[in-house]
N, C-alpha and C positions, 0 to 999 in steps of 0.2 A: 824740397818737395816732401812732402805729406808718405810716410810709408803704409804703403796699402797692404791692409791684416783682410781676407776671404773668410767669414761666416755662412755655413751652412745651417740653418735651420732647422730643428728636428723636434718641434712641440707638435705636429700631427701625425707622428709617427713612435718614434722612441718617448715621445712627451706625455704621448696619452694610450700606449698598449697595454700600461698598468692599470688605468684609472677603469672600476669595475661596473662603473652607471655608461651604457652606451652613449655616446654622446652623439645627435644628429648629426647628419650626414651635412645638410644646410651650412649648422652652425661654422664645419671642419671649410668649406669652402671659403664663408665668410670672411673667416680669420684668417686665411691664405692670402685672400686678395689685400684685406687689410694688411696683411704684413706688408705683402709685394708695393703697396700706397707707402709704407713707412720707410724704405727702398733696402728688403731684402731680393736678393739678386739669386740668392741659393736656396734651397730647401729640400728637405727629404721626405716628400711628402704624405706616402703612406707603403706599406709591405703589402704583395701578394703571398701570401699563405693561407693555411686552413684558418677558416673560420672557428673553430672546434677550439684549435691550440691559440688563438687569438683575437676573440671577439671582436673586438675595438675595428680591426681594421678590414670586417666585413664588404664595407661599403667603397673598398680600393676602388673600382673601377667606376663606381658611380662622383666618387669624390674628383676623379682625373677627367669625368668627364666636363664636370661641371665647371673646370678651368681650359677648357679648352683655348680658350682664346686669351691666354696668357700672353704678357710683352714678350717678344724674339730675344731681349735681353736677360730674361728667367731661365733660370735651366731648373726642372724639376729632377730629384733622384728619385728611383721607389727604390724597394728593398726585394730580392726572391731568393727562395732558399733553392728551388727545386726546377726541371724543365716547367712545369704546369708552371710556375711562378713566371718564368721568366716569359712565354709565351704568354700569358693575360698581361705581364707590364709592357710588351711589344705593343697588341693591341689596344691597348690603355694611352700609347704616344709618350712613355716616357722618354726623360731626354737621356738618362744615363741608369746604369744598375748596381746598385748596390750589391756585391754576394758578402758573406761575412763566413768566420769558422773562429775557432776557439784556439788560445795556444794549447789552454788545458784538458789533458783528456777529459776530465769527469765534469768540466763543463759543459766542453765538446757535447757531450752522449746528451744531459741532462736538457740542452737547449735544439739537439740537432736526433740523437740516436744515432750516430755515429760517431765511430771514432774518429781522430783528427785524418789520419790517414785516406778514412772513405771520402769526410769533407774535403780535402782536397782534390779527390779524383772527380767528385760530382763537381766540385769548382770547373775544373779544367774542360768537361764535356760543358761547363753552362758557359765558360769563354766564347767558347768556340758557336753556339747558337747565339752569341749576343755580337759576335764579331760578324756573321754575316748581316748581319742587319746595321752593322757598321755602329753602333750604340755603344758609347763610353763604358768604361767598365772602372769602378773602384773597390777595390775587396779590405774591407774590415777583417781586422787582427784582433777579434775579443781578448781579454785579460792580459795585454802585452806584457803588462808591470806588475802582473800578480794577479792569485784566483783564490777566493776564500776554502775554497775544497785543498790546496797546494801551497801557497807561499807564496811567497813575492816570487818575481823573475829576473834573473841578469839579462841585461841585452845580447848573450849569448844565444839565449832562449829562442829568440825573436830573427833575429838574424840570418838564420839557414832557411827558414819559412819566406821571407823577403827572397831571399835568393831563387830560389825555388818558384816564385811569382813573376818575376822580374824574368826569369827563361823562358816563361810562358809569354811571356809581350805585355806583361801587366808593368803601368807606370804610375799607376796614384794606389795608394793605400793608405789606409785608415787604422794607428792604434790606438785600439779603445783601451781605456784603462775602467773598464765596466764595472769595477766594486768599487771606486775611487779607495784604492790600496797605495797609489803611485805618490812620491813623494818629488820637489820640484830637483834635485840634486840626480834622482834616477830619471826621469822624465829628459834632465838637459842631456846626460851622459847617455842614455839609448837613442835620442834622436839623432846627438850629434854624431853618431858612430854610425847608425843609418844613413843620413847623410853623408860621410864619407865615403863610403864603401857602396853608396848609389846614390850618384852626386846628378844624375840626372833624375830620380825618382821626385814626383810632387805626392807628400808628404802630408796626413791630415794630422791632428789631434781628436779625440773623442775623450772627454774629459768628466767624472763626477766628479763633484762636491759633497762625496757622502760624510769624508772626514774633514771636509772644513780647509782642503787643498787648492780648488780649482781653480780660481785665480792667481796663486801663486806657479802654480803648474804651469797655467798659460804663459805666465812671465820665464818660466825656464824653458819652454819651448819653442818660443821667439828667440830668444837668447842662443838656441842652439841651432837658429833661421828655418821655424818652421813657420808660416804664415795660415793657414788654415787649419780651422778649428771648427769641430762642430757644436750648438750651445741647443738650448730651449727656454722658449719665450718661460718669465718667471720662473726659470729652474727646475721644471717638472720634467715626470719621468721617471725612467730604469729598466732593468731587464728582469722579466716575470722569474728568469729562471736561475737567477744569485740571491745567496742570502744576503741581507742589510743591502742591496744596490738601492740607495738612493738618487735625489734625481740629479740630475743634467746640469755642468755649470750653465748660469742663466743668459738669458742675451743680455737683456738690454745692462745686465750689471757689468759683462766684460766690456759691451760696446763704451759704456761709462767710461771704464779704467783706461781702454786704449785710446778714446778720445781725449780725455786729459793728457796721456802721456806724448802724443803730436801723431799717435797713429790714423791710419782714413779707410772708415769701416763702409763711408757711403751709407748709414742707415741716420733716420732721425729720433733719436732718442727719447723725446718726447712721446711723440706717437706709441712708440717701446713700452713707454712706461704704462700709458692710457691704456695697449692691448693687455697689460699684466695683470691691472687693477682690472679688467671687467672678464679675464679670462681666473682669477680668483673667487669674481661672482658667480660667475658662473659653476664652477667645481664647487660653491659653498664649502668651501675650506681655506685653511692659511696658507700662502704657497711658502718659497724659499726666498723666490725672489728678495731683494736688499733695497734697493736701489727705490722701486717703486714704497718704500714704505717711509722712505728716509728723506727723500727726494736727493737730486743731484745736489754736488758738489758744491756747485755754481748756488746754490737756490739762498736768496738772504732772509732773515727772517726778523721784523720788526723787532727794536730795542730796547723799546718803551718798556718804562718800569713797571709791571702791575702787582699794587699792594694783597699782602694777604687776607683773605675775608677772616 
């Protein structure tokens, strides 16, 4: 049997809070349902926050609405920093909440205004509003493996923070590695020590590719049994508020790698490639994407000799 790798989706969300041309609201539905057709099963579909500090994802609630009648098999995530966040993703019907905070202080401040310490406590009041309503919770670990403002990180780092979440009743977390600073050697050996030391904990990946890692990354992540990752369609994306964070490893290029290697993502790669290529038209620019330029693998290409003019 086929080992089955969970992709969470984050091109309308972490994928596009960078990009500086609004993009309709229409468009962001379109591409959801189109995904959900190509059989993404996850996705993170947009953040409640200020409009002010996040243009792009003005249109939260109009975007959630217009998927209303999403397959029972979809689970949509949003993203809220704050009570007001979390109360508009309630009535919005999200399935689950993303919260997130920094390891690094001077991250922390730059992306929240708070220090790690306050995020945490606004963490723990917005559990508690997201638990009576019985709505999943996953908190993001921004810069687990390193913050361009500090250094790399030891899983030392990372570790008492987990622990600390895990007291609260939290069981799924998210480390992001948000500058792609993480190399695949620190990647296996912090996950694998998380998993130890919380061996019931489900366990994401958020991965860049700013330095040309994230594929390799994935593969030490697996390696250290972590099965969920989260990617974006063509490799777009980052975080407004790190220097150099480039974008997101891509979907349909991991979905690629792990389909060859006997893994089952449940997505159709094709379809993958097709939303890549018209979501690059669309942005009128080159994305990172690989896969859609190259084509697959598998793809054979006439042998015929053609002379030179």
């Amino acid at each position: 049997m086929r080992k089955q790798v969970t992709m969470t989706e984050v091109v309308t969300r972490d994928g596009f809070q960078i990009e500086p041309g609004f993009i309709e609201t229409e468009y962001k539905i379109s591409l959801i349902r189109r995904l959900i057709e190509a059989g993404v099963k996850r996705l993170e579909v947009t953040s409640f926050v200020h409009p002010i500090y996040v243009p792009q994802m003005k249109d939260a609630e109009a975007v959630m609405c217009g998927l209303s009648d999403r397959p029972n098999d979809v689970t949509f995530c949003t993203l809220a920093l704050n009570e007001k966040g979390v109360e508009r993703a309630i009535a919005a019907g999200t399935d689950e909440i993303n919260f997130t905070f920094s390891v690094s202080e001077t991250h922390n401040r730059k992306n929240s205004r708070r220090s790690v310490s306050e995020s945490l406590d606004n963490i723990r009041f917005l559990i508690r509003r997201a638990e009576e309503e019985k709505i999943p919770i996953n908190v993001g670990i921004a810069t687990s493996f390193g913050c361009p403002f500090e250094g790399i990180y030891k899983p030392e780092r990372v570790i008492p923070l987990i622990e600390r979440l895990t007291d609260w009743g939290i069981n799924s977390i998210i480390l992001a590695d948000t500058t792609g600073m993480a190399h695949p050697l620190q990647v296996k050996e912090t996950c694998q020590q998380v998993l130890k030391q919380f061996p019931n904990l489900t366990l994401h990946l958020h991965l860049h590719n700013t330095r040309g890692m994230g594929a390799a990354n994935v593969m030490a992540g697996l390696e250290a049994g972590v099965t969920r990752f989260d990617s974006s369609l063509a490799g777009i994306g980052g975080c407004p508020f790190a220097p150099g964070a480039s974008g997101n490893i891509c979907t349909e290029d991991i979905v690629h790698m792990l389909e060859l290697m006997g893994y089952e993502t449940e997505m159709n790669i094709d379809k993958l490639i097709t939303l890549a290529k018209e979501l690059e038209g669309k942005l009128e620019k080159t994305l990172p994407g690989q896969i859609m330029k190259a084509g697959k693998s598998s793809d054979l290409h006439s042998n015929e000799w053609q002379p030179a003019r």
